[in-house]
DOMARBA-132521 format. One line per field, with one value per residue (C-alpha): x, y, z; residue in three letters. Coordinates in steps of 0.25 Angstrom, whole numbers, plus 5000, padded with zeros to 4 digits. Layout:
BEGIN
X (X:...)
Y (Y:...)
Z (Z:...)
resn (ALA:...)
//
This chain:
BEGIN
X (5000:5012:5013:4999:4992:4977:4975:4963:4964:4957:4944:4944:4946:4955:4971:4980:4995:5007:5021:5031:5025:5019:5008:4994:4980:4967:4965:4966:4980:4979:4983:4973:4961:4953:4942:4928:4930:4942:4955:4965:4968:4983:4988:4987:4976:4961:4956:4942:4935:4934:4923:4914:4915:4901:4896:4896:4887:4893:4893:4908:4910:4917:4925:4925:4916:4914:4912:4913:4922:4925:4936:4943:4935:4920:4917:4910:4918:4918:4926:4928:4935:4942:4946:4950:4941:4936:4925:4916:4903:4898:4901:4887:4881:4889:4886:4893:4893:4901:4909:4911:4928:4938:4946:4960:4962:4972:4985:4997:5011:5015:5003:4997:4982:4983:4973:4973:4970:4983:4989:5002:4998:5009:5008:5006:4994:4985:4987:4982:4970:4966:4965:4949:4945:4947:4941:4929:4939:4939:4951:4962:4965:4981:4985:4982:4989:5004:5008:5021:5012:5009:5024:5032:5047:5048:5054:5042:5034:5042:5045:5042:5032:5037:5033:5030:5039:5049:5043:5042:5058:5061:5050:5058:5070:5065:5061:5074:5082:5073:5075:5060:5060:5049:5046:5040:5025:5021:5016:5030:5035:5024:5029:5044:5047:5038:5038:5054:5057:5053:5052:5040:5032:5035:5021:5014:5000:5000:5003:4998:5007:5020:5015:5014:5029:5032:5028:5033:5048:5045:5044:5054:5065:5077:5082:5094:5086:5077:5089:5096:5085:5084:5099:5097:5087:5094:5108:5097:5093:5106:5111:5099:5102:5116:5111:5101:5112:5119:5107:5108:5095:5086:5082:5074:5061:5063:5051:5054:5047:5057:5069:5064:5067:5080:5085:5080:5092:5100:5105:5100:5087:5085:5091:5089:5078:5073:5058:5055:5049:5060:5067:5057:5058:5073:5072:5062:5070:5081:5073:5067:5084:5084:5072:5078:5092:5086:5081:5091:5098:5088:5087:5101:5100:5090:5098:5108:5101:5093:5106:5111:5097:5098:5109:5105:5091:5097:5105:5094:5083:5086:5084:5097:5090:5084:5087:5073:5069:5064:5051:5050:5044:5057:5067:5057:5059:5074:5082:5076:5074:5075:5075:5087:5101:5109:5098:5095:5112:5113:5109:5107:5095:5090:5083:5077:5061:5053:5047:5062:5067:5054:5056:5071:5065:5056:5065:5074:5059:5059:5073:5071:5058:5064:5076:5065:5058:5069:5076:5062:5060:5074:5070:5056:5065:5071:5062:5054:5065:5065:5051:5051:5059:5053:5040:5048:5051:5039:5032:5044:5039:5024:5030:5036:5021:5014:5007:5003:4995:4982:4972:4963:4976:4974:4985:4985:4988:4998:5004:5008:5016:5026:5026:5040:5045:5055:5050:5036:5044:5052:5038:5031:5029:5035:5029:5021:5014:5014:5015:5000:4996:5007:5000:4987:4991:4996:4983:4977:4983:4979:4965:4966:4974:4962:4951:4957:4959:4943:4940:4948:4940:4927:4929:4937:4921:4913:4918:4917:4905:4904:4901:4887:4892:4885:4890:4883:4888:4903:4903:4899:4907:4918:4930:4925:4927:4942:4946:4941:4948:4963:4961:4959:4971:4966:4969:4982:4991:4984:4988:4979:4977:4971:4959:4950:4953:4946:4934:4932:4934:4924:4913:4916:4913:4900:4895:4897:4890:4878:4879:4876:4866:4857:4859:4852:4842:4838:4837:4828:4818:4819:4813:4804:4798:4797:4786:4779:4777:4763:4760:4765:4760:4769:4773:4768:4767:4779:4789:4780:4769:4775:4784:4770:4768:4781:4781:4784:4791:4805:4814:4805:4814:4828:4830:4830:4818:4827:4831:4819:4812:4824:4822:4808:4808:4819:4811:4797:4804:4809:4797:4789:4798:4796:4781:4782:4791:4781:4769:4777:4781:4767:4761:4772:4766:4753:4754:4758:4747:4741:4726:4717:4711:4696:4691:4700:4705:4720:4731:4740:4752:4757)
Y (5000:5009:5022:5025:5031:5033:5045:5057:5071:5080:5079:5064:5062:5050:5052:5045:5048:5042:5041:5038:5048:5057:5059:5060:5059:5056:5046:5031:5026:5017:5003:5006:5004:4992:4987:4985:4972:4975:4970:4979:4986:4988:4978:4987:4982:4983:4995:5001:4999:5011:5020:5021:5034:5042:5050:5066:5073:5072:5055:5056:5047:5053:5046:5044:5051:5064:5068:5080:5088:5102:5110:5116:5128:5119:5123:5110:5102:5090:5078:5068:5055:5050:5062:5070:5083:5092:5103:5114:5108:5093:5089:5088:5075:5071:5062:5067:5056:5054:5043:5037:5039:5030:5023:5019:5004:5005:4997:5007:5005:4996:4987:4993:4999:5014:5023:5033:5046:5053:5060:5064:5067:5076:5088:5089:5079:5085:5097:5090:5084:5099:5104:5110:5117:5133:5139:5128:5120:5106:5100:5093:5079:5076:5071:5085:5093:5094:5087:5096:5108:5097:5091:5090:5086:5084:5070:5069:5067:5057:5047:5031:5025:5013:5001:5005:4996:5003:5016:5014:5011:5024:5032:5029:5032:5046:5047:5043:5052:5062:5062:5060:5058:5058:5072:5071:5070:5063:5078:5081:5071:5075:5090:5087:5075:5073:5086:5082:5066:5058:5045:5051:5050:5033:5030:5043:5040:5035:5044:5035:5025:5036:5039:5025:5024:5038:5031:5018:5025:5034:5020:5012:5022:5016:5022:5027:5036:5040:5046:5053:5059:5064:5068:5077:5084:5086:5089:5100:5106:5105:5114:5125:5127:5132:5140:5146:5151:5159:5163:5177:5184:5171:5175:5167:5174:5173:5165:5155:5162:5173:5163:5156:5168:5172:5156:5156:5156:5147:5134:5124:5130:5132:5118:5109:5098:5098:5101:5116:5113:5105:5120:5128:5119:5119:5134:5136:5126:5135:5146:5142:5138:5154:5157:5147:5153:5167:5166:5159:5171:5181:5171:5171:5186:5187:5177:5187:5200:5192:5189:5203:5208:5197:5203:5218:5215:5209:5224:5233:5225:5226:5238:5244:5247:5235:5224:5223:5219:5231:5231:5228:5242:5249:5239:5244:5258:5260:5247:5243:5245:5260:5265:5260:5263:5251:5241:5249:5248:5234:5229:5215:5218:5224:5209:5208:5214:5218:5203:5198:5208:5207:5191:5193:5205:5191:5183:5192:5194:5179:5177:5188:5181:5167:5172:5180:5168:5158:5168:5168:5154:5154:5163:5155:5144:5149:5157:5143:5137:5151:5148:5135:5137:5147:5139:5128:5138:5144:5129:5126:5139:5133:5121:5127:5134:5124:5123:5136:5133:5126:5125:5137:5144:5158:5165:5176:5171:5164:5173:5182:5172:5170:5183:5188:5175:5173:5159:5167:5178:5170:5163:5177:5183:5168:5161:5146:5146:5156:5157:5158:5144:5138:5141:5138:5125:5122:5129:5117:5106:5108:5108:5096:5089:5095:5090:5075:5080:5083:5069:5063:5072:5067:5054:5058:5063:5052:5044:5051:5059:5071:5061:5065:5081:5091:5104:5113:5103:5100:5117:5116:5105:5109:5111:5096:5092:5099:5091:5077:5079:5083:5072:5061:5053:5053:5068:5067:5073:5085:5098:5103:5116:5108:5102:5115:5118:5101:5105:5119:5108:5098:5109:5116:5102:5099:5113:5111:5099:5104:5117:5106:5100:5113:5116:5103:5105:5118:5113:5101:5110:5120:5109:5105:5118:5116:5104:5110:5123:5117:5127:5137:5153:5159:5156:5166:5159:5163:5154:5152:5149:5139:5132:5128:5120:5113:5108:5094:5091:5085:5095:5107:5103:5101:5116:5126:5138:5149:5142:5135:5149:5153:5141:5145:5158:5158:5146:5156:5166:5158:5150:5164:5169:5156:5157:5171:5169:5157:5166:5177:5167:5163:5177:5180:5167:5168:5185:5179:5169:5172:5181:5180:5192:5193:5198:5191:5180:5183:5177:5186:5183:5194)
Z (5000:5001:5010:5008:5022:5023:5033:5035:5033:5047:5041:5040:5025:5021:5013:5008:5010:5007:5014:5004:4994:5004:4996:5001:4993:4995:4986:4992:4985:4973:4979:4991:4982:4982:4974:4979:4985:4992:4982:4984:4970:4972:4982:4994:5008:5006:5015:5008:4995:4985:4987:4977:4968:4969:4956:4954:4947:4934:4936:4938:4950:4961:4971:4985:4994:4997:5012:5020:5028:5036:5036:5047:5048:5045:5034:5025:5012:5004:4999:4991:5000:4989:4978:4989:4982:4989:4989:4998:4990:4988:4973:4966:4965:4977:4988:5000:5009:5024:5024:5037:5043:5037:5045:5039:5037:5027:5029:5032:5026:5041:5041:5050:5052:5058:5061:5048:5058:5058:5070:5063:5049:5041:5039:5023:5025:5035:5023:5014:5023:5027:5013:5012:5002:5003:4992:4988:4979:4979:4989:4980:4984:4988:4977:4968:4979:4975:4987:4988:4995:5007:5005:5017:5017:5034:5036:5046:5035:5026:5039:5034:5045:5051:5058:5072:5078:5069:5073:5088:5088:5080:5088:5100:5096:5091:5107:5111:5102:5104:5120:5123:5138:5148:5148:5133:5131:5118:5111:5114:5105:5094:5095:5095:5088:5079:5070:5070:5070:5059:5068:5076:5063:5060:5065:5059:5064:5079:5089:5100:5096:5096:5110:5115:5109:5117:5129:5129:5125:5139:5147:5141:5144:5150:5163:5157:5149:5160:5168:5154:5151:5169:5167:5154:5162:5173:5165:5157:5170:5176:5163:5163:5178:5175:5163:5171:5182:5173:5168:5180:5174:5179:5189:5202:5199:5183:5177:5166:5154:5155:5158:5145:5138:5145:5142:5126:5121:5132:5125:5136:5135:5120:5115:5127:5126:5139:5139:5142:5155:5161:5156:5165:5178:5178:5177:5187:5199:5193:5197:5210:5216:5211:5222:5231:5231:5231:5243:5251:5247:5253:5265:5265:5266:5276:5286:5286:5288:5299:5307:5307:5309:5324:5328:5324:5331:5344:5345:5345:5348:5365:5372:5378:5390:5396:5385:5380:5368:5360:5353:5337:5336:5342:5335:5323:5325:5331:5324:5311:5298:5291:5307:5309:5301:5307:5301:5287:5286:5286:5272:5276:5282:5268:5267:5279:5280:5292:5295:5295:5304:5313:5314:5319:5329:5333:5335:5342:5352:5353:5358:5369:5374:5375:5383:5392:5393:5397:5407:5412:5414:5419:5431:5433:5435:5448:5452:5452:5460:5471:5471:5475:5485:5491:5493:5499:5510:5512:5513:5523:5531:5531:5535:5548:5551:5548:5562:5561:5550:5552:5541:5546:5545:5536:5528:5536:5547:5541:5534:5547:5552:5538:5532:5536:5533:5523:5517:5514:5509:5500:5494:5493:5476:5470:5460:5463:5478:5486:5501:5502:5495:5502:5515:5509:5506:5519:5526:5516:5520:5535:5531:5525:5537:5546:5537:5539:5553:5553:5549:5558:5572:5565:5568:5582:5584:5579:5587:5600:5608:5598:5586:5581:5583:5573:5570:5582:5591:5586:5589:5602:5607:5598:5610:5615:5600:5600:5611:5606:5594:5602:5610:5600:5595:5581:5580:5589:5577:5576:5579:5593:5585:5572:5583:5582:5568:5565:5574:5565:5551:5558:5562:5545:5541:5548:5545:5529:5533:5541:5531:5518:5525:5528:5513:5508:5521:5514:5500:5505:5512:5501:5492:5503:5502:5487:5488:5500:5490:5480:5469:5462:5469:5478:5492:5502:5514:5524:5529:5545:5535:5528:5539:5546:5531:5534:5547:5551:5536:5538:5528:5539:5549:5545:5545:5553:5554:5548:5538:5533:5533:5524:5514:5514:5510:5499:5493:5493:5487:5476:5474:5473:5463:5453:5457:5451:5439:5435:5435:5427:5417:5416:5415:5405:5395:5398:5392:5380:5376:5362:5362:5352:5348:5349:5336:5324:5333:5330:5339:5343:5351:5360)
resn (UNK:UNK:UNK:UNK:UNK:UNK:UNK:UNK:UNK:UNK:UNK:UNK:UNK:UNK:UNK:UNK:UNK:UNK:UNK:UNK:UNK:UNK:UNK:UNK:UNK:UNK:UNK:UNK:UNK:UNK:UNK:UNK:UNK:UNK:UNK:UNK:UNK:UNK:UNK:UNK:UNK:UNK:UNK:UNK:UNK:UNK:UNK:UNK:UNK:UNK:UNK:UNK:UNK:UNK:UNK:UNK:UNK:UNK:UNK:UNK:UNK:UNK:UNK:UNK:UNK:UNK:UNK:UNK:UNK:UNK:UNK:UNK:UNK:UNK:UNK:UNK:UNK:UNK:UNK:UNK:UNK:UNK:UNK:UNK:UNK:UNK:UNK:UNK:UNK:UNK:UNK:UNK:UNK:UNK:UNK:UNK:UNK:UNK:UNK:UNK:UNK:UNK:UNK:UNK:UNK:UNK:UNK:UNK:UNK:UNK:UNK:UNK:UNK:UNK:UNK:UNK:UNK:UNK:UNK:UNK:UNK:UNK:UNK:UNK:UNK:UNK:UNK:UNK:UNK:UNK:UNK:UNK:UNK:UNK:UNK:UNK:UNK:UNK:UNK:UNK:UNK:UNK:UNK:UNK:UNK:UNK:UNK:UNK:UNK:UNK:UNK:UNK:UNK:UNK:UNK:UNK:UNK:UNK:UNK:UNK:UNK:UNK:UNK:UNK:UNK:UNK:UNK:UNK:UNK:UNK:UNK:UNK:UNK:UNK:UNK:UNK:UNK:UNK:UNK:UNK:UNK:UNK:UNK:UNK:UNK:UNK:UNK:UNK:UNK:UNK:UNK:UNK:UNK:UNK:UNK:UNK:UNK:UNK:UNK:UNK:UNK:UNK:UNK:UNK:UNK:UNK:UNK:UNK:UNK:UNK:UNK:UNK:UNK:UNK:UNK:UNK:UNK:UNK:UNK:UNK:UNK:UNK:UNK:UNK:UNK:UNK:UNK:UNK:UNK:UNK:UNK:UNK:UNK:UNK:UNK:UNK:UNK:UNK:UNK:UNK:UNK:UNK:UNK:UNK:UNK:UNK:UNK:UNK:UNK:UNK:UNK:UNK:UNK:UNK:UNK:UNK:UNK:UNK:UNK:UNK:UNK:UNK:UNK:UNK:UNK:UNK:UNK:UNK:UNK:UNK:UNK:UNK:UNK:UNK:UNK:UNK:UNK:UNK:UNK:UNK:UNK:UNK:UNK:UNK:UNK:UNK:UNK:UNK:UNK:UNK:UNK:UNK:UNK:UNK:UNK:UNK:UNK:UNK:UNK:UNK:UNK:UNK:UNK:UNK:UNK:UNK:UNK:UNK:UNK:UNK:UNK:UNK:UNK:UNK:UNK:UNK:UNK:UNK:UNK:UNK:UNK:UNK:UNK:UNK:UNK:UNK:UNK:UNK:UNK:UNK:UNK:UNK:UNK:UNK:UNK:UNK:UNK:UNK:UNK:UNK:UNK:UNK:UNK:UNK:UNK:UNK:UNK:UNK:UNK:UNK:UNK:UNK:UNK:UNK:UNK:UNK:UNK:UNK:UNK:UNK:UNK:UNK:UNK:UNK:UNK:UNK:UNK:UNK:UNK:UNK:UNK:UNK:UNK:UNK:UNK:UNK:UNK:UNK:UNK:UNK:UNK:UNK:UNK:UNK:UNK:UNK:UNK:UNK:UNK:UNK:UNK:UNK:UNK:UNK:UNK:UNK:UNK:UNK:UNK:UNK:UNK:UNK:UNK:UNK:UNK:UNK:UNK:UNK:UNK:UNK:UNK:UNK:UNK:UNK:UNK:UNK:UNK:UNK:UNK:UNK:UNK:UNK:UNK:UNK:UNK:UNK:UNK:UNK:UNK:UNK:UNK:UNK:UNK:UNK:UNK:UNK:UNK:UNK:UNK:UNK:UNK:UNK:UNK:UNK:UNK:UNK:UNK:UNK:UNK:UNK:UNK:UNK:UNK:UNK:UNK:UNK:UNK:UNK:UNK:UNK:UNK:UNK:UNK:UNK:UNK:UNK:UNK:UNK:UNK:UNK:UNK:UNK:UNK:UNK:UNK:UNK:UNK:UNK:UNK:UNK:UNK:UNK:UNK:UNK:UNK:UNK:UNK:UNK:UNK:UNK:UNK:UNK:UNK:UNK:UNK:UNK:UNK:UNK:UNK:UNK:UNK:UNK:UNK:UNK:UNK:UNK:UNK:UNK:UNK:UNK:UNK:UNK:UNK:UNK:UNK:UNK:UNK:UNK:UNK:UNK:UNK:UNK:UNK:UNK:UNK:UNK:UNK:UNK:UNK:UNK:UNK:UNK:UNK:UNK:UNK:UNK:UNK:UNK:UNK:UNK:UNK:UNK:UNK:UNK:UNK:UNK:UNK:UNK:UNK:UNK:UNK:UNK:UNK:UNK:UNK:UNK:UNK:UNK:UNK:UNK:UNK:UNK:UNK:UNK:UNK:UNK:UNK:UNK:UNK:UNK:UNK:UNK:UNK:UNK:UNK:UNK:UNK:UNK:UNK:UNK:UNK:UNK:UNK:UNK:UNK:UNK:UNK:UNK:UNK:UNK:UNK:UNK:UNK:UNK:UNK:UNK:UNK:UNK:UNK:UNK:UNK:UNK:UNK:UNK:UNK:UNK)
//
C-alpha cells in the first residue's frame, strides 16, 4: 500500500497523504480502490467499497457525497467527499446527504490499525484541511494546489515512522541525551523537544503512548542518574550563588523581576538549562541568607550599643544623695537622648530606640529590686532568730510567775508585776507573738486544768452529804463545799488558792444549766399558750384574767409568777398584731373584688 495515511482535516473531512512524497490529496490512492464485492484492484487491503457516483443536473455523475461544514467563523459551505470541491451553495440537482463519521480501518505502512484523529498533524497539512472558500469560489482539492505554497523542508517533517519497538529505544535515548530528568512535565517535552528532535515524531499519532514512554523512562532511571542529575543542580546553585555575590547591586530586599533583568546577560543565567524556577529559589534562599545576615549585623550592633548603654545607665541612674534609683521621667529629662550631650556624642547609640533603651532602664529596676529584696530577707532571717529568742525569754519569765497566774487572772494585773522587766521588754514591737498571747495562753491552760479539776470536785460531791446540791444551795453552803474539797485526797495536788476558783466554775456551770433549762421552760409554756388561745379576734383579757384559765395545768407551774405574766403578754402583743395584719390583708383583697355596673352590666375591675 506504500506511504499512504488516511487522516481528517478539523471539520472531519477525510485526506490522504503520503510520507515518501509528502503529497496529500483528497482522493482515495489508486491501489486503495476495490471493487463492489470487496477485491482489491491494485493489491493493497480491502477497507470500504467505492461509493457510488450521484447525478448532476446535467446527468453528469458526480462522485462521492456531498455534505456540509462551517467555517471557523460559522458561516455554512459544501463538499463534495470525494472530488475535494467545494462551494458556498449546493450544486443544482444535488442530494446533499450527511454521511455518518469514518472511522479509519486502513492498514498503516507498520501493520498496524491506529486511530486516524491526529494529535501531531504538520504543519502544511492542517493548511491544507483549513482551506474554505473566501470569495464564494469552489475550494481546489490538493492535488490542484502547487504543493510548493504548503512545502516544508524541517527534517521534522520528513522523519520515516518506525516500529514502536524501534521508536521506543530512540524516543528514550532522545530523553537521555536531552537530560530530561524528573522536574520535566510531559508538555514540556511537547514544547521543547519536539519543535527541535526529529526522533519525537517516530510515532507521529499517539501521544499517549509518547507519554507512557516518558513515564516509564522517569521510573526506570538508575541510581546513578538520580544523584548526576542531584549533583548538576547543586553544582548550578552552588555557581549562581558566587555569581550573585559579586553581584554588590543585589540587594536583600531586591525582588526577582528586577534581579532577572539586572542577570539577562549573566552566562550562567542566559545559557544554563536549569529550569527557571530552580533559578528564582536559588536567588531567593540567596536573598533570605541576605535578610538573615542583615540582621545579625543590626543585632550585632545593637548588642554593643546596649553594653555601653548598662554601663552608661548604671552611672546616672542613682542618685548621688542617697543612692536611689531615679525615676524613668528624670533619667528622661536629665541623662537621655537629645537632653543630654554625653549620650547624643556616643554614635553607637544611634541604633538604639526608645523601647530598647527603656528595656535596659527595666532591667536595670529589676536588678535593684531583687538586691532589696534579698537584703530584706537576709534581715528577716535574723531578726526571725532575735525573735525567737526573745519569746523563749519572755515564756521562761511566765515560767518563774507561774503561780501567780490563775485562770481568773486579768492582763492588767499581770502586767503591773513584769513591766520594767527586761524579758518583757526585749519581746515588746517583734514580729510573731506578743507578750500578751503569750500570757493569754498560759491564762488558757489554767482554765483547762481547773475544768478537769471541776470534774474531779463533782464527784468529790456525789459522793458525799452535798450530792443532790442545786444551785441556790451550792451558794449557801459554799464555804462547807470549800472545805470538803481541801480535805479530799482526790484534790490533794491542787494548789489551796485553786479550791474557790473550782467552786466559782461548779456554780458557772449549773447556772448555764439552770439558765438553759428556763429558756426551754419559756418556749414550752409559750406554745402552751398557743393551744389555749381558739379563734382568731384579738386577746383582750389581761394576764390576772387569764392565769384564772390556766390553773392547775402542768406547764402553769413550772414557772414563776413574773415570769409567766411576762410570757403572757409579749405573746398577746404579737398574737394581736398577726390578728391585725390578717384583717388588713383581707380588707385589702376584699376592696379589689370585681363590681358589676347596674345598667349595661359591664365588669369593671378596680
Amino acid at each position: 500500500m506504500g506511504k499512504w495515511e488516511q487522516a481528517r482535516d478539523p471539520q472531519g473531512r477525510v485526506y490522504y497523504f503520503n510520507r515518501e512524497t509528502r503529497k496529500s490529496q483528497w482522493e482515495k490512492p489508486a491501489e486503495w480502490e476495490v471493487t463492489d464485492d470487496g477485491a482489491v484492484a491494485a493489491g493493497g487491503a480491502p477497507t470500504k467499497k467505492v461509493e457510488k457516483a450521484t447525478q448532476g443536473s446535467s446527468g453528469e455523475p458526480v462522485k462521492g457525497t456531498w455534505k456540509s461544514a462551517k467555517t471557523k467563523d460559522g458561516k455554512v459551505y459544501f463538499y463534495n467527499s470525494a472530488t475535494g470541491k467545494s462551494s458556498w451553495t449546493l450544486p443544482a440537482g444535488v442530494q446533499l446527504e450527511v454521511a455518518p463519521k469514518e472511522t479509519a480501518t486502513t492498514e498503516s505502512p507498520r501493520g498496524a490499525v491506529e486511530d486516524s484523529t491526529s494529535y501531531d498533524k504538520p504543519a502544511h497539512v492542517k493548511a491544507v484541511a483549513d482551506k474554505v472558500p473566501s470569495d464564494g469560489s469552489n475550494l481546489q482539492t490538493p492535488s490542484q494546489q502547487p504543493f510548493g505554497k504548503y512545502d516544508n523542508q524541517s527534517v521534522l517533517l520528513r522523519v520515516e515512522t518506525s516500529d514502536r519497538n524501534v521508536a521506543e529505544r530512540e524516543f528514550l535515548a532522545m530523553l537521555r541525551d536531552n537530560q530530561v530528568d524528573a522536574t520535566w512535565s510531559f508538555s514540556k517535552i511537547v514544547n521543547e523537544i519536539g519543535i527541535q528532535d526529529p526522533r519525537y515524531w517516530l510515532v507521529t499519532d499517539d501521544p499517549l503512548w509518547k507519554q507512557q514512554v516518558f513515564e516509564k523512562y522517569l521510573s526506570s532511571r538508575t541510581k546513578e542518574q538520580l544523584m548526576k542529575e542531584h549533583s548538576e543542580v547543586s553544582k548550578f546553585q552552588a555557581a549562581f550563588l558566587k555569581m550573585l555575590a559579586g553581584r554588590k547591586e543585589i540587594k536583600s530586599y531586591t525582588r526577582w523581576a528586577t534581579a532577572r533583568r539586572i542577570l539577562s546577560e549573566e552566562p550562567i543565567y542566559k545559557h544554563s538549562v536549569v529550569s527557571e524556577s530552580i533559578k528564582r529559589q536559588t536567588f531567593l534562599e540567596y536573598v533570605e541568607g541576605l535578610k538573615k545576615q542583615r540582621e545579625l549585623e543590626i543585632e550585632r550592633d545593637k548588642e554593643q550599643a546596649r553594653t555601653e548603654l548598662r554601663d552608661y545607665l548604671n552611672g546616672v541612674a542613682f542618685s548621688p544623695n542617697d543612692g536611689s534609683l531615679l525615676s524613668w521621667q528624670q533619667l528622661l529629662q536629665n541623662y537621655l537622648f537629645e537632653n543630654n550631650k554625653r549620650f547624643v556624642a556616643n554614635k553607637h547609640f544611634v541604633v538604639l530606640t526608645h523601647e530598647d533603651v527603656l528595656k535596659e532602664y527595666l532591667d536595670i529596676v529589676d536588678t535593684y529590686e531583687t538586691k532589696l529584696r534579698d537584703a530584706l530577707k537576709e534581715e528577716k532571717e535574723n531578726q526571725y532568730t532575735q525573735d525567737r529568742m526573745a519569746r523563749d525569754r519572755f515564756k521562761k519569765l511566765l515560767t518563774r510567775v507561774d503561780k501567780q497566774i490563775k485562770a481568773n487572772t486579768r492582763w492588767g494585773d499581770f502586767y503591773n508585776t513584769i513591766k520594767a522587766d527586761p524579758a518583757f521588754l526585749g519581746l515588746v514591737g517583734r514580729n510573731g507573738s506578743s507578750p500578751l498571747d503569750l500570757f493569754l495562753d498560759k491564762v488558757e491552760e489554767k482554765i483547762v486544768a481547773l475544768r478537769a479539776q471541776r470534774s474531779v470536785a463533782e464527784h468529790v460531791l456525789i459522793n458525799s452529804e452535798y450530792a443532790g446540791l442545786d444551785l441556790s444551795q451550792l451558794l449557801e453552803k459554799r464555804e462547807l463545799v470549800e472545805a470538803l474539797l481541801a480535805r479530799d485526797l482526790r484534790l490533794s495536788d491542787v494548789e489551796r488558792h485553786n479550791i474557790p476558783l473550782i467552786v466559782d466554775e461548779m456554780i458557772k456551770v449549773r447556772s448555764e444549766k439552770l439558765e438553759q433549762e428556763k429558756r426551754t421552760t419559756k418556749v414550752s409554756f409559750k406554745k402552751f399558750l398557743q393551744t389555749r388561745i381558739v379563734g382568731k379576734q384579738e386577746i383582750t383579757i389581761d394576764w390576772t384574767h387569764m392565769q384564772t384559765q390556766l390553773t392547775g395545768a402542768k406547764e402553769f407551774t413550772q414557772l414563776d409568777d413574773a415570769t409567766k405574766e411576762t410570757i403572757f403578754n409579749d405573746f398577746k402583743t404579737e398574737f394581736n398584731a398577726s390578728v391585725k395584719r390578717t384583717k388588713r390583708i383581707s380588707d385589702t383583697q376584699a376592696g379589689s373584688r370585681k363590681r358589676p355596673l347596674e345598667k349595661t352590666g359591664i365588669v369593671l375591675d378596680y
